[in-house]
TIVO-2410 file (N, C-alpha, C; in nm, 3 decimals):
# residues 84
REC num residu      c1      c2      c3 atome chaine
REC   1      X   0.081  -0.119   0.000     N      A
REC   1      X   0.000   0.000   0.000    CA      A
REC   1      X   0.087   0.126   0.000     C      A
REC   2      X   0.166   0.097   0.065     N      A
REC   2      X   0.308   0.248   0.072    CA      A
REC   2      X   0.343   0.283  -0.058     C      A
REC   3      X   0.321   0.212  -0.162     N      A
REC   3      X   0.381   0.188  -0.342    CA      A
REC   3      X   0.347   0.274  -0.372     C      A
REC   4      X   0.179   0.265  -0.339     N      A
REC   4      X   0.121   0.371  -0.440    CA      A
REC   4      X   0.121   0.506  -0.433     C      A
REC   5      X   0.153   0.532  -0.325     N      A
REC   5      X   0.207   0.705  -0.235    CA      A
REC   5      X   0.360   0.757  -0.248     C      A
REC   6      X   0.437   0.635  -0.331     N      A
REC   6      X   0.585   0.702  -0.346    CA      A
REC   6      X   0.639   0.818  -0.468     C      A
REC   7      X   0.650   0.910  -0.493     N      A
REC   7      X   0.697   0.954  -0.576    CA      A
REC   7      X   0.773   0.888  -0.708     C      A
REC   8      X   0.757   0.897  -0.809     N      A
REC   8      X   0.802   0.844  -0.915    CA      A
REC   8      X   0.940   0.921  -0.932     C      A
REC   9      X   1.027   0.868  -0.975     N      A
REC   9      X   1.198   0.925  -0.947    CA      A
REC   9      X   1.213   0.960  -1.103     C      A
REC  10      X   1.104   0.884  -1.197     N      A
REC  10      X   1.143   0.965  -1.324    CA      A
REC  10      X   1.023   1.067  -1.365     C      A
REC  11      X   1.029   1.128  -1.299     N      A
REC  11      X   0.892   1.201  -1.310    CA      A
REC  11      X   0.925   1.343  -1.262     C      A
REC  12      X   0.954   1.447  -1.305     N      A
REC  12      X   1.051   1.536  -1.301    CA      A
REC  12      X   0.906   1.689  -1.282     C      A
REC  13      X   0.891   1.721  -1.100     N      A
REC  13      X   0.777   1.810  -1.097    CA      A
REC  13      X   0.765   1.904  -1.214     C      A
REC  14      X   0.917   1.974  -1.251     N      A
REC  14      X   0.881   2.085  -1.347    CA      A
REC  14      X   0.810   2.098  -1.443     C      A
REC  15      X   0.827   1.967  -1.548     N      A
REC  15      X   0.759   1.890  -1.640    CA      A
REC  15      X   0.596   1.889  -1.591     C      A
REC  16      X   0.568   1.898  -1.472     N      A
REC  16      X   0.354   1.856  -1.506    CA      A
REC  16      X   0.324   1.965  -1.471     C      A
REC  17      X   0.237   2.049  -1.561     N      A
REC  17      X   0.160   2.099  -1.546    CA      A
REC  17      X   0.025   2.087  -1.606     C      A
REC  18      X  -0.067   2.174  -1.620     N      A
REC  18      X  -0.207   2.132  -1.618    CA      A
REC  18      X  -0.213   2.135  -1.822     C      A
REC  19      X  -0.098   2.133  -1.857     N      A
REC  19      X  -0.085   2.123  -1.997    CA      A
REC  19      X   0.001   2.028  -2.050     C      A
REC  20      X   0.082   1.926  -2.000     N      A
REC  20      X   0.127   1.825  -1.998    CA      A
REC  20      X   0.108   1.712  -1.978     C      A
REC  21      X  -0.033   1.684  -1.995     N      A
REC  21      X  -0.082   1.566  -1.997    CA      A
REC  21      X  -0.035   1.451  -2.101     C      A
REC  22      X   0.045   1.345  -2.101     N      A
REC  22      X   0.105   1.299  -2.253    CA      A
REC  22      X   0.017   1.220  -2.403     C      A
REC  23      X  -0.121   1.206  -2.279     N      A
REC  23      X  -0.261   1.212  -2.398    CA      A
REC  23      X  -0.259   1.330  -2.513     C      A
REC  24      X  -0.214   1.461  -2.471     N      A
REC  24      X  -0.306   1.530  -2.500    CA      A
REC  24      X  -0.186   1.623  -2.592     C      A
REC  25      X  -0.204   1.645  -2.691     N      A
REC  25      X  -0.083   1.680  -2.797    CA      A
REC  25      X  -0.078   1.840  -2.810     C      A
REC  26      X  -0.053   1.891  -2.699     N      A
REC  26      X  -0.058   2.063  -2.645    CA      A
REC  26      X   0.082   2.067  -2.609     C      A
REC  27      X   0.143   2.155  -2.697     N      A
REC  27      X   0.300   2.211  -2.592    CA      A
REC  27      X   0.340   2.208  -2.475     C      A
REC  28      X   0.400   2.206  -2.398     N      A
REC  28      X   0.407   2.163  -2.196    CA      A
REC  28      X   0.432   2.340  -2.237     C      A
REC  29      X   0.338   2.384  -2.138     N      A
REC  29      X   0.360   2.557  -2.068    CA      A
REC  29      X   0.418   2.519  -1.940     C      A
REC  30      X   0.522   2.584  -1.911     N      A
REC  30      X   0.587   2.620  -1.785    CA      A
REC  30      X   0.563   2.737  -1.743     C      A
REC  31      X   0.504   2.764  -1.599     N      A
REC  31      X   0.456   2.862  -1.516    CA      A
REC  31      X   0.606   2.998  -1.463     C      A
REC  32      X   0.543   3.097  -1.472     N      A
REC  32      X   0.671   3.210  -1.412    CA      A
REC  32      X   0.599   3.325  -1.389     C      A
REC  33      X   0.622   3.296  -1.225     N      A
REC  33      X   0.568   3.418  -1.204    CA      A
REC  33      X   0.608   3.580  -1.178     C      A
REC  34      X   0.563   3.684  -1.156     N      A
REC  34      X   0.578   3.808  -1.211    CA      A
REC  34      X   0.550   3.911  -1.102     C      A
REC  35      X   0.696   3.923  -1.009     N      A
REC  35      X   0.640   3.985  -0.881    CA      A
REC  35      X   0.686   4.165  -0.893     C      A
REC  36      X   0.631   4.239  -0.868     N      A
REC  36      X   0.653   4.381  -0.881    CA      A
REC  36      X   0.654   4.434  -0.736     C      A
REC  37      X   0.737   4.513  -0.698     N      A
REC  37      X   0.746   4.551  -0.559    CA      A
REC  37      X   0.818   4.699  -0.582     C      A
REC  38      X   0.718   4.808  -0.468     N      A
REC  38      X   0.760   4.941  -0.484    CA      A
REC  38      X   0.663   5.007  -0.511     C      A
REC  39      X   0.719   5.167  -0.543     N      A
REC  39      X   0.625   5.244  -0.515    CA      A
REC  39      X   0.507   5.217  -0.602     C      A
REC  40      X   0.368   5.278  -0.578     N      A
REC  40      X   0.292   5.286  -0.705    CA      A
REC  40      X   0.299   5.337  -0.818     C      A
REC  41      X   0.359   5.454  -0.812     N      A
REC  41      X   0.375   5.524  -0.940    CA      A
REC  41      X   0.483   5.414  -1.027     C      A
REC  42      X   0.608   5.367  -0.950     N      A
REC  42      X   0.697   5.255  -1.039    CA      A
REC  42      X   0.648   5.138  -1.085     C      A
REC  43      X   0.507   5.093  -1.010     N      A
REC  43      X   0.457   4.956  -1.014    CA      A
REC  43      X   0.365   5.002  -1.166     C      A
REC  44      X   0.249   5.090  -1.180     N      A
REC  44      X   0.232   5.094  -1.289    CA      A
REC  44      X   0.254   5.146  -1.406     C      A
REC  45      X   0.421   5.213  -1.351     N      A
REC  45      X   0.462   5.235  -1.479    CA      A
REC  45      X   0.545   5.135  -1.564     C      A
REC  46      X   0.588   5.052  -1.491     N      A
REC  46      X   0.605   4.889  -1.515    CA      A
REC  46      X   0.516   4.816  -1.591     C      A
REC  47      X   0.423   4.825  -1.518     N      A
REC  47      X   0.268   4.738  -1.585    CA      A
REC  47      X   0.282   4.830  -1.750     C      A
REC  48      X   0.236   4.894  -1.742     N      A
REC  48      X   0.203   5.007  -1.848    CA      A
REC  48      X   0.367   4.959  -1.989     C      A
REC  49      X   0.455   4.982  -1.959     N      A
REC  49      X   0.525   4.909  -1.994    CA      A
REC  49      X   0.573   4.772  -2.066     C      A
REC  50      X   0.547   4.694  -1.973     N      A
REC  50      X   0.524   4.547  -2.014    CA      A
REC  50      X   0.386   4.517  -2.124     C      A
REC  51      X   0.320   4.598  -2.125     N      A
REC  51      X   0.140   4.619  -2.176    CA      A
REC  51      X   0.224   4.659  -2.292     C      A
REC  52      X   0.272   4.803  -2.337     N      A
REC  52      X   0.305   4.819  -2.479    CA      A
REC  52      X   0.380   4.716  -2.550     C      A
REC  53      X   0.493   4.698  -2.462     N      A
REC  53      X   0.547   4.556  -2.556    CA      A
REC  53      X   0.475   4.455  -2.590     C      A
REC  54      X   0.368   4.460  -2.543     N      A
REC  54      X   0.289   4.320  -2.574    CA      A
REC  54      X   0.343   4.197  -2.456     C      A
REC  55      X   0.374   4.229  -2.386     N      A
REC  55      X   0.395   4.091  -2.276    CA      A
REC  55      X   0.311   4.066  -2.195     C      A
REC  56      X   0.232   4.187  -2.138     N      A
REC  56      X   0.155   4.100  -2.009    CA      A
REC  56      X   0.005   4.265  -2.078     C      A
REC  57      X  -0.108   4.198  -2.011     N      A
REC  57      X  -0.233   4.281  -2.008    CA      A
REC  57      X  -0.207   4.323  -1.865     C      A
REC  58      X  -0.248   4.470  -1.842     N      A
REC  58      X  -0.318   4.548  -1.719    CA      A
REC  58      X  -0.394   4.450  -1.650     C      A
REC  59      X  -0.486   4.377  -1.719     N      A
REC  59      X  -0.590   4.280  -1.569    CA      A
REC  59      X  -0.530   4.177  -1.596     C      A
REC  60      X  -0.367   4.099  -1.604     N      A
REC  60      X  -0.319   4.008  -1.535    CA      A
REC  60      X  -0.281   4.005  -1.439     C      A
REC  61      X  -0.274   4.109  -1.412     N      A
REC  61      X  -0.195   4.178  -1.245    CA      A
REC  61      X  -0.300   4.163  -1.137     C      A
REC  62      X  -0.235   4.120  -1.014     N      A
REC  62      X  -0.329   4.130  -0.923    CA      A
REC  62      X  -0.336   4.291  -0.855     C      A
REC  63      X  -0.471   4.305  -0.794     N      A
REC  63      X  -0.449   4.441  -0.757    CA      A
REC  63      X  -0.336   4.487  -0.688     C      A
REC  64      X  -0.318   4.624  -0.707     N      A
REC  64      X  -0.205   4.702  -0.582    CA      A
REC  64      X  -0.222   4.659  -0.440     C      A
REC  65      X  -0.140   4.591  -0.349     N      A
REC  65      X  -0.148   4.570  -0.204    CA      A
REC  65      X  -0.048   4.598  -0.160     C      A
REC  66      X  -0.087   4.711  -0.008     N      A
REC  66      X   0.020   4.792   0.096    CA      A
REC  66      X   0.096   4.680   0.105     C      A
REC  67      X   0.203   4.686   0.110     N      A
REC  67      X   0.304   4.580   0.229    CA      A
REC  67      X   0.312   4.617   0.376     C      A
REC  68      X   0.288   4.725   0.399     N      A
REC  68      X   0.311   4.737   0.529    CA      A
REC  68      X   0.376   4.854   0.627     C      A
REC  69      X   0.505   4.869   0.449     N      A
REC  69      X   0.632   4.975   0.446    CA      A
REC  69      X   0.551   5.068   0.383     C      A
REC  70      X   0.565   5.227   0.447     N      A
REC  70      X   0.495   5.343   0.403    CA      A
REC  70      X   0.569   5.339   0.259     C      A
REC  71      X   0.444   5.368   0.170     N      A
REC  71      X   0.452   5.403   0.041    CA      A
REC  71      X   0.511   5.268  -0.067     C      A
REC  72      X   0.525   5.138  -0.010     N      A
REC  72      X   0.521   5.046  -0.059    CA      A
REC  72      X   0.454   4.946  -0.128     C      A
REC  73      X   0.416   4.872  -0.225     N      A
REC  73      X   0.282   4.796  -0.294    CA      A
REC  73      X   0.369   4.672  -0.335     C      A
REC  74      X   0.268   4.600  -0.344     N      A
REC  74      X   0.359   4.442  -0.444    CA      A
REC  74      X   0.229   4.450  -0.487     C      A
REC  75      X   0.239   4.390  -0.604     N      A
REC  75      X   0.137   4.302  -0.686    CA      A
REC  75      X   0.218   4.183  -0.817     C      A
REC  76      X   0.151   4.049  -0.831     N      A
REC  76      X   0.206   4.002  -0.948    CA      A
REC  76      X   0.101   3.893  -1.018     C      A
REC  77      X   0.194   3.821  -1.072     N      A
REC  77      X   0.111   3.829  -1.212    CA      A
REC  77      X   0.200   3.725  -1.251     C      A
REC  78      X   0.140   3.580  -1.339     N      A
REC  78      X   0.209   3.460  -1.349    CA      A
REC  78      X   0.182   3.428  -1.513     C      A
REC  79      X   0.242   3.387  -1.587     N      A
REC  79      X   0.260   3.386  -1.745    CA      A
REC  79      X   0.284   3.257  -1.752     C      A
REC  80      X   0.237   3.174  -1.837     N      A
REC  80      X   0.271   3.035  -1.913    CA      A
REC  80      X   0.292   3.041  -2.029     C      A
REC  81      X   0.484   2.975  -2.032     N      A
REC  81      X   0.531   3.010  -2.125    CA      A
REC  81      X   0.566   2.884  -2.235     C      A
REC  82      X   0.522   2.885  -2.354     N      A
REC  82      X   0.569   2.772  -2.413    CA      A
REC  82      X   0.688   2.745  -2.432     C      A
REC  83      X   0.777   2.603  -2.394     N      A
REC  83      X   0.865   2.654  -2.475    CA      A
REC  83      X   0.962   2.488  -2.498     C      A
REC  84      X   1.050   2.499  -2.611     N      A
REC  84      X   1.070   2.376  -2.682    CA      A
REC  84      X   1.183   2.280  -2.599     C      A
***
């Protein structure tokens, strides 16, 4: 019964994600996420930024949240990336 609860040693976490199924003939996306920390005015001028190049949309971001530190924010934002 312990068998069936052991980790597989060729089975490599990075490799599964919810697009790596080996049924299913979809590219493997690997997850990366996208942390922004600092003031507000730097956080969306960042966003704003990344938006013209075409890398990330304005509502991938999670909202602006205080950290704690006066005049401080984090927010981020996670991208799946194909790749060969």
């Amino acid at each position: 019964m312990d068998s069936e609860f052991r980790p597989n040693p060729e089975t490599n976490p990075e490799d599964i994600t919810p697009s790596n199924n080996p049924q299913e003939s979809f590219p493997k996306k690997y997850p990366v996420q996208h942390i922004l920390k600092g003031s507000r005015k730097a956080i969306i001028n960042t966003m704003h930024t990344l938006h013209v190049v075409g890398y990330a949309e304005i509502s991938e971001w999670t909202p602006l949240q205080p950290t704690g530190l006066p005049g401080e924010f984090i927010t981020m934002m996670t991208k799946y990336l194909t790749l060969g």
